[in-house]
C-alpha positions as CSV (number, residue, x, y, z in Angstrom):
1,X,0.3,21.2,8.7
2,X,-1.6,18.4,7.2
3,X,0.6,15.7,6.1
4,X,0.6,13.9,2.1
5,X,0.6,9.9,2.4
6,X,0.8,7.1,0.4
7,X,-2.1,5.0,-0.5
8,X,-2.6,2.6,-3.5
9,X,-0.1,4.3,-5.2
10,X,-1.0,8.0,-4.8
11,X,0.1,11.3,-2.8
12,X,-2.8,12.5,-0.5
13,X,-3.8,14.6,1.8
14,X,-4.1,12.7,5.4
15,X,-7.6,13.5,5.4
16,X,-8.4,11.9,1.9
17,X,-7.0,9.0,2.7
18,X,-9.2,6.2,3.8
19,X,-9.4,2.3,4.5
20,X,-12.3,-0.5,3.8
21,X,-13.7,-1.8,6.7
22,X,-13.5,-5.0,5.1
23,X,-9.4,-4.8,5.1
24,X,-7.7,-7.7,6.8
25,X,-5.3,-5.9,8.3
26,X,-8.7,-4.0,9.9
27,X,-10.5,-7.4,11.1
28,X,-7.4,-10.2,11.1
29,X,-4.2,-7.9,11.6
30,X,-3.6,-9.4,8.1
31,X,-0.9,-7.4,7.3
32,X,2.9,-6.4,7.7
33,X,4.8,-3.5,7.8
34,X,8.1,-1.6,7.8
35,X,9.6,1.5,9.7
36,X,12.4,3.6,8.3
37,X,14.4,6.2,10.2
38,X,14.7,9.2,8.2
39,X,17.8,11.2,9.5
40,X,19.3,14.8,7.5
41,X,16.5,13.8,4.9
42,X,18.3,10.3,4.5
43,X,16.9,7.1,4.4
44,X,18.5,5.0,6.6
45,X,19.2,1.1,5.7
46,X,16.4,1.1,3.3
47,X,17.6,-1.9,1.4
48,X,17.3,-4.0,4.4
49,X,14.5,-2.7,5.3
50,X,12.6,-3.9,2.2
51,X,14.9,-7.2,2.6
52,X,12.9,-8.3,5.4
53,X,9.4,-7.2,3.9
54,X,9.9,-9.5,1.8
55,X,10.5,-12.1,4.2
56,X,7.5,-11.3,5.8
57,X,5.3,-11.3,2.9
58,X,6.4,-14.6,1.7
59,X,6.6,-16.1,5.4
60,X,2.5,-14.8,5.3
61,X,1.9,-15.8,1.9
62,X,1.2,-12.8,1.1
63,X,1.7,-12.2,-2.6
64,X,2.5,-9.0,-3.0
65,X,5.4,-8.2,-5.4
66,X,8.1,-5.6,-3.6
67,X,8.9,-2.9,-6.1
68,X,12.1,-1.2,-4.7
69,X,12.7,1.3,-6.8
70,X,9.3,2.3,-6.5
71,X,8.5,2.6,-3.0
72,X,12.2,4.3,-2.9
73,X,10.6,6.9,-5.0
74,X,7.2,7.1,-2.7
75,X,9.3,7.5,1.1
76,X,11.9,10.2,-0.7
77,X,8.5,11.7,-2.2
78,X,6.9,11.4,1.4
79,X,10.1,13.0,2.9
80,X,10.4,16.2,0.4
81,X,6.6,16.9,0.8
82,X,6.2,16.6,4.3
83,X,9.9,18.2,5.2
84,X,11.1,15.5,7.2
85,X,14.5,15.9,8.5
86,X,14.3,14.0,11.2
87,X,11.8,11.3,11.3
88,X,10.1,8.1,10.2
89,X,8.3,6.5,7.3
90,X,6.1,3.8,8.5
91,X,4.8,1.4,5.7
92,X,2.0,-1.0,5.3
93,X,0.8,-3.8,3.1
94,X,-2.2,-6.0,4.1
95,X,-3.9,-8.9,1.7
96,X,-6.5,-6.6,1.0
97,X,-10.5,-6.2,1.2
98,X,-12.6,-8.8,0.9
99,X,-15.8,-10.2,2.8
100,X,-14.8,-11.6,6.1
101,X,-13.5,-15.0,6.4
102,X,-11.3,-16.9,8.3
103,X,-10.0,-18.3,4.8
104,X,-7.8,-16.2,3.1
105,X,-7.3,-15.2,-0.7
106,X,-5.0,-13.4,-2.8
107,X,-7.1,-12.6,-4.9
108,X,-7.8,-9.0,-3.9
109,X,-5.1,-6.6,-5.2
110,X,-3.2,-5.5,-1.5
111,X,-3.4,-2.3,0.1
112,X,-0.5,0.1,0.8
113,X,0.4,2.7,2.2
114,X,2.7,5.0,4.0
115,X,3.0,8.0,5.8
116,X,5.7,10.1,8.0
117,X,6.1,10.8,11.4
118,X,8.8,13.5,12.8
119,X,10.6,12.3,15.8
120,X,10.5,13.1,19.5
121,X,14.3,12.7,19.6
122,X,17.3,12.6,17.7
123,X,18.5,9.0,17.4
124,X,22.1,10.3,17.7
125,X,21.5,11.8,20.6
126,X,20.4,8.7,22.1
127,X,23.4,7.7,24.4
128,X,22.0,10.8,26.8
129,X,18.6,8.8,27.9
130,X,18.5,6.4,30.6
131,X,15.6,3.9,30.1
132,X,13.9,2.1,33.0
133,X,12.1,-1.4,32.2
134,X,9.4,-3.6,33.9
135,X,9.8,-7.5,33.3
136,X,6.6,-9.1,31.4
137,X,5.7,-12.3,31.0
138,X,5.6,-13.4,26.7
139,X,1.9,-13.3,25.7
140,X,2.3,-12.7,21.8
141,X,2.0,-15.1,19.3
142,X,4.7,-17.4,18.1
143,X,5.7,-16.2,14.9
144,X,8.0,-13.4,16.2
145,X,10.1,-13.7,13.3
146,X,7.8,-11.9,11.2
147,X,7.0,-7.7,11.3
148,X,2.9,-8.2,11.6
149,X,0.4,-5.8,12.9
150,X,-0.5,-8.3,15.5
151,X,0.5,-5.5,18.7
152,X,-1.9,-5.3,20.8
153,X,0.1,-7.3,23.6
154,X,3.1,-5.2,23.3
155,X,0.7,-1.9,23.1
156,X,-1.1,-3.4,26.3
157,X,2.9,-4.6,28.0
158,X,4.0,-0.8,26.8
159,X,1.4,1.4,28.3
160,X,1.9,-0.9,31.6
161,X,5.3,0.1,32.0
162,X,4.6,3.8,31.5
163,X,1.9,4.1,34.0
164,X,4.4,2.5,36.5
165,X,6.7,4.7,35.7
166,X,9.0,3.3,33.1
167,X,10.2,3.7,30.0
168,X,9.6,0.7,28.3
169,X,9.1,-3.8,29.2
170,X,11.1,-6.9,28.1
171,X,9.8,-10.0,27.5
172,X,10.4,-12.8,29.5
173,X,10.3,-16.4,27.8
174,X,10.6,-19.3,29.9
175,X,12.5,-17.1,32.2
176,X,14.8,-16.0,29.7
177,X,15.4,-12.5,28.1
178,X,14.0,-11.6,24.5
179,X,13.6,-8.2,23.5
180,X,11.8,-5.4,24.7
181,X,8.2,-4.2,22.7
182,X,9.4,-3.0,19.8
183,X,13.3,-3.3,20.1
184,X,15.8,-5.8,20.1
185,X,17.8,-6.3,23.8
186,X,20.9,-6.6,24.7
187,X,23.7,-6.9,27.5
188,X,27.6,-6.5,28.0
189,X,29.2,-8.6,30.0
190,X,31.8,-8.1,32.8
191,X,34.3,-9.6,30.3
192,X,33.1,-6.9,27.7
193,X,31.0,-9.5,25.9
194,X,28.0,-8.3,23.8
195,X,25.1,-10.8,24.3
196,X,21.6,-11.1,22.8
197,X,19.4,-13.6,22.2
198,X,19.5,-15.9,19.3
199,X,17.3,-15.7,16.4
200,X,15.1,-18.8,16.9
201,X,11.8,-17.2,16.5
202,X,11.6,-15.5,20.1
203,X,12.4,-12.3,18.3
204,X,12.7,-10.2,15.5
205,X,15.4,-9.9,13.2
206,X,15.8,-6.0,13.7
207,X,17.4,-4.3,11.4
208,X,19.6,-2.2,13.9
209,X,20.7,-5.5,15.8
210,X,22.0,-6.5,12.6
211,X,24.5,-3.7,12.0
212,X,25.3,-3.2,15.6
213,X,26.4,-7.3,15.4
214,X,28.1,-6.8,12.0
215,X,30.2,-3.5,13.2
216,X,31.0,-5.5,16.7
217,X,32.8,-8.3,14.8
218,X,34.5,-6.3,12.2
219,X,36.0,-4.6,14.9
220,X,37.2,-7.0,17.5
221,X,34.2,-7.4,20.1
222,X,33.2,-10.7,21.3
223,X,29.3,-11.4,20.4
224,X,27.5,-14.3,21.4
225,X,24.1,-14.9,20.4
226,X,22.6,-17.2,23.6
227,X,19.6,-16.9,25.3
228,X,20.3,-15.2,28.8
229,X,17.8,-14.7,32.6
230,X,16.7,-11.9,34.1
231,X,19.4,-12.4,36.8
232,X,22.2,-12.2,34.3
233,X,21.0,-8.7,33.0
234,X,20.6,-7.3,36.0
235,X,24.0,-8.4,36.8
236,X,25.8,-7.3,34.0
237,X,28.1,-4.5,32.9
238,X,25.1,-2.9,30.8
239,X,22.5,-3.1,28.6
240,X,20.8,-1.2,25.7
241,X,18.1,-2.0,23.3
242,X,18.3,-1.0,19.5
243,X,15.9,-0.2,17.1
244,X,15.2,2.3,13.8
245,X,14.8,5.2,15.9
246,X,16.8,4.0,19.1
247,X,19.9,3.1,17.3
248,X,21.8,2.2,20.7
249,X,19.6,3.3,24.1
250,X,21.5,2.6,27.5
251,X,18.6,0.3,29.4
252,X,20.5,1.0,33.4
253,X,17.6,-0.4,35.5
254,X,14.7,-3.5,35.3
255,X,12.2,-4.2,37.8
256,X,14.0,-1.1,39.8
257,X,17.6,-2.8,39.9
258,X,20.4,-0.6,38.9
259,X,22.3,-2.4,35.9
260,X,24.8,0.9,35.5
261,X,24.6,4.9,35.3
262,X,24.5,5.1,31.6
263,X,26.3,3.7,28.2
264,X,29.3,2.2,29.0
265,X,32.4,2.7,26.8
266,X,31.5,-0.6,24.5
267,X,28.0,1.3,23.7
268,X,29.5,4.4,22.8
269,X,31.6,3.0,20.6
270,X,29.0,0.6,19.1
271,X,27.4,3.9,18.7
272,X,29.8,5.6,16.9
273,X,30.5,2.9,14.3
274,X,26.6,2.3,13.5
275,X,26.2,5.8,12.7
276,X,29.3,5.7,10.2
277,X,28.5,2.9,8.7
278,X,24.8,2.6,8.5
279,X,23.9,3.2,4.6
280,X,22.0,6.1,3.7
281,X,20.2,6.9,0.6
């Protein structure tokens, strides 16, 4: 079935929809985006979801006004038309068209747009995989802080793990842990300690990470936000990475060392209290 998206501010069909070559996000990656989990037909987290776009836009100078309610209206839209139970919205905004330069303006109005994806998996389900990860050096640019269509590295670190016969790669920094392509990382200690790196600008503020830290101190569980080796994950009582469609993923090997056989009881319950508390709209 051919899909409706979002463009400019109308529904169309996928095949109607189309993109000037002269787009930045086409020729500079000029542009920044957002993925919502769509779960039952709810939104999850919306709210902060849009939070950070902003953040990214102003970061970028991007000036490109965030209408909530409206693009609330355009994903449930996106979601009724396209029958989206279980699924993503993934959501665009670059500077615009405009003859190349390595200048930028805001003068050209931005383009948007959005469109849905079903999932291969149901996040809730997610405690059953088992991911394997290859090490990779960091090679992306320095301004990890913000959600930019600047992915070809993690594309390139991504499809290298797969062809050896992994799931996924983490990012090594000066030897220490970030995050994995496009999740954030973490690990449980022995002393059941939840660890991930800090946000200094190695990594993204993920949304998930967010509510996963916020449950784990309402609740009693130890979180430290430190930077961390390899060594130490392999060494430690687990590790999962979490993201909008990963929620929490039990990561049990790197670099073919066994961290653990699957979640652990401090992931299952981490788990369990990000799917009742996660806001849905």
């Amino acid at each position: 079935m051919e899909r409706t998206v979002y463009l400019n501010g109308e529904f169309l069909p996928e095949n109607r929809a189309k993109l000037s070559i002269f787009d930045r996000s086409v020729l500079f990656a000029d542009a920044v985006y957002e993925v919502t989990c769509v779960i039952g037909g709810q939104l999850l987290d919306f709210m902060a979801h849009m939070e950070r776009l902003k953040s990214s836009l102003s970061k970028l100078d991007m000036r490109y006004t965030v209408d909530t309610d409206r693009l609330l209206d355009a994903h449930r839209r996106l979601v009724a038309g396209n029958g989206i139970v279980n699924g993503v919205i993934y959501l665009q905004v670059s500077r615009g068209a405009v003859d190349r330069d390595f200048r930028y303006s805001n003068d050209p109005e931005p383009t948007v747009f959005a469109f849905t994806q079903p999932l291969p998996r149901n996040p809730l389900e997610t405690l059953e995989r088992r991911l394997k990860l290859i090490a990779v050096p960091e090679g992306r640019w320095n301004r990890l802080d913000i959600k930019t269509t600047q992915l070809l590295y993690s594309s390139l670190a991504k499809t290298q793990a797969l062809e050896a016969g992994a799931d996924d790669a983490v990012y090594l920094k000066d030897g220490r842990v970030t995050e994995a392509t496009a999740s954030n990382f973490f690990i449980v200690t022995h002393d059941d300690k939840l660890v991930t790196c800090p946000l200094d600008g190695s990594i993204l503020a993920g949304i998930t990470r967010s509510l996963f830290l916020k449950v784990a101190r309402e609740n009693g569980i130890a979180v430290e936000e430190r930077t961390f080796t390899l060594e130490e994950a392999c060494e430690a009582q687990g590790a999962f990475i979490t993201s909008a469609t990963n929620f929490g993923t039990p990561v049990t090997q790197i670099d073919g060392r066994t961290i653990s056989d699957g979640p652990g009881a401090l992931l299952t319950r981490l788990h369990r209290l990000y799917v009742e508390n996660v806001p849905r709209l």
